[in-house]
C-alpha positions as CSV (number, residue, x, y, z in Angstrom):
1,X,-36.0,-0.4,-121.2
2,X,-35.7,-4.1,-120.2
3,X,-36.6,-4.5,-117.1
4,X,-36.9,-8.0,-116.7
5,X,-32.8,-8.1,-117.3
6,X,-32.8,-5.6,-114.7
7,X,-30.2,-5.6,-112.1
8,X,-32.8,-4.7,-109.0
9,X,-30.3,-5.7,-106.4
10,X,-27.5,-3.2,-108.4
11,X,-29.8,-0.2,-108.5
12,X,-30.7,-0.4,-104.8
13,X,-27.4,-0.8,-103.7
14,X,-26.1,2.5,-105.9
15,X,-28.9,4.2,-104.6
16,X,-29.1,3.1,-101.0
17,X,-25.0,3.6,-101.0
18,X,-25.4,7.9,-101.2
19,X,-25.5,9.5,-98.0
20,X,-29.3,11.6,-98.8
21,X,-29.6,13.4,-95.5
22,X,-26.0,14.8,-95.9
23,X,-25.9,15.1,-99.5
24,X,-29.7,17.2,-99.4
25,X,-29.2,19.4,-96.9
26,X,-29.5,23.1,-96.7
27,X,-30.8,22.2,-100.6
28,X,-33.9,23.8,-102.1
29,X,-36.9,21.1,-103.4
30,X,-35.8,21.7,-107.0
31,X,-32.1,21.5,-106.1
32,X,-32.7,17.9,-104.6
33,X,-34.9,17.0,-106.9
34,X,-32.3,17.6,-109.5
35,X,-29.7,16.0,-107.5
36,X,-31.6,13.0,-106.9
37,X,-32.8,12.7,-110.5
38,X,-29.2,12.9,-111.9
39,X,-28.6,10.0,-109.2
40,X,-31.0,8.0,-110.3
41,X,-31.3,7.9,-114.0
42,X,-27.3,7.6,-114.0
43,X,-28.2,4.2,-111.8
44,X,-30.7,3.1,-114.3
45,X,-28.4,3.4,-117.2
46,X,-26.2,1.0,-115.5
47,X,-28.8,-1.4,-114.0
48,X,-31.5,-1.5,-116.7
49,X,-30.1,-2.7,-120.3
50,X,-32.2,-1.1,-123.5
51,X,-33.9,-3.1,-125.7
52,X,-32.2,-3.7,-128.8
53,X,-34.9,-2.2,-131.3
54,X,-34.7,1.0,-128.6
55,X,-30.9,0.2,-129.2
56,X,-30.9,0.7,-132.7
57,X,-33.1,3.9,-132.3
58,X,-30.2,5.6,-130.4
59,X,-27.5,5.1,-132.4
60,X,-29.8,6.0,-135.8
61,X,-30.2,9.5,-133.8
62,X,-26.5,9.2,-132.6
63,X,-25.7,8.9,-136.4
64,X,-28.4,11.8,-137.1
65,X,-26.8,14.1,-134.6
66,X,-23.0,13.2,-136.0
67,X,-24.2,14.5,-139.9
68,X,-25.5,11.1,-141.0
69,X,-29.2,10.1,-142.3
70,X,-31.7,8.1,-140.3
71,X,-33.4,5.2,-141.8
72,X,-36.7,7.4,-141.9
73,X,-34.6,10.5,-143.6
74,X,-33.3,7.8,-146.5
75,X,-36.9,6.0,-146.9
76,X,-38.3,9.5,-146.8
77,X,-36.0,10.4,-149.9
78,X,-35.7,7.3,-151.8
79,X,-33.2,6.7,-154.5
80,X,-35.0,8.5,-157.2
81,X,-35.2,11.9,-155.4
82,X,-31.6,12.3,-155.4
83,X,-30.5,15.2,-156.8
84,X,-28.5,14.8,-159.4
85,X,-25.0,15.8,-159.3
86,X,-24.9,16.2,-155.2
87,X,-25.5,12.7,-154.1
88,X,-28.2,14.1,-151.5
């Protein structure tokens, strides 16, 4: 994370902006723990930008997760352990 481009006065204002007392009661700990963090890191994902190296890392693993190789899977291999005839 970035957080000298974070957006402080953004984050407090989505935060301060939900109604706790109502929204946590008759809750259990771990229910409004949940409920909180769910809150919060949804906040944070619009208030605190991603470095772009940490960028990059995400959408290798987004490309991972959708069938494709990572970097690491591709160096890992290299061109002359391809095996023949498959093109993996």
């Amino acid at each position: 994370m970035d957080l000298r481009r974070a957006n402080f006065g953004l984050l407090k204002e989505l935060l301060g902006g939900i109604p706790w007392a109502r929204a946590l009661k008759g809750r259990g700990v771990q229910e409004c723990w949940s409920l909180f963090k769910c809150h919060f890191l949804h906040a944070q994902e619009r208030c605190v930008p991603l470095r772009k190296e940490i960028q990059q890392r995400r959408q290798e693993t987004s490309m991972v997760e959708q069938g494709g190789s990572s970097r690491a899977q591709v160096e890992e291999k290299g061109p002359w352990n391809v095996e023949r005839g498959t093109g993996h």
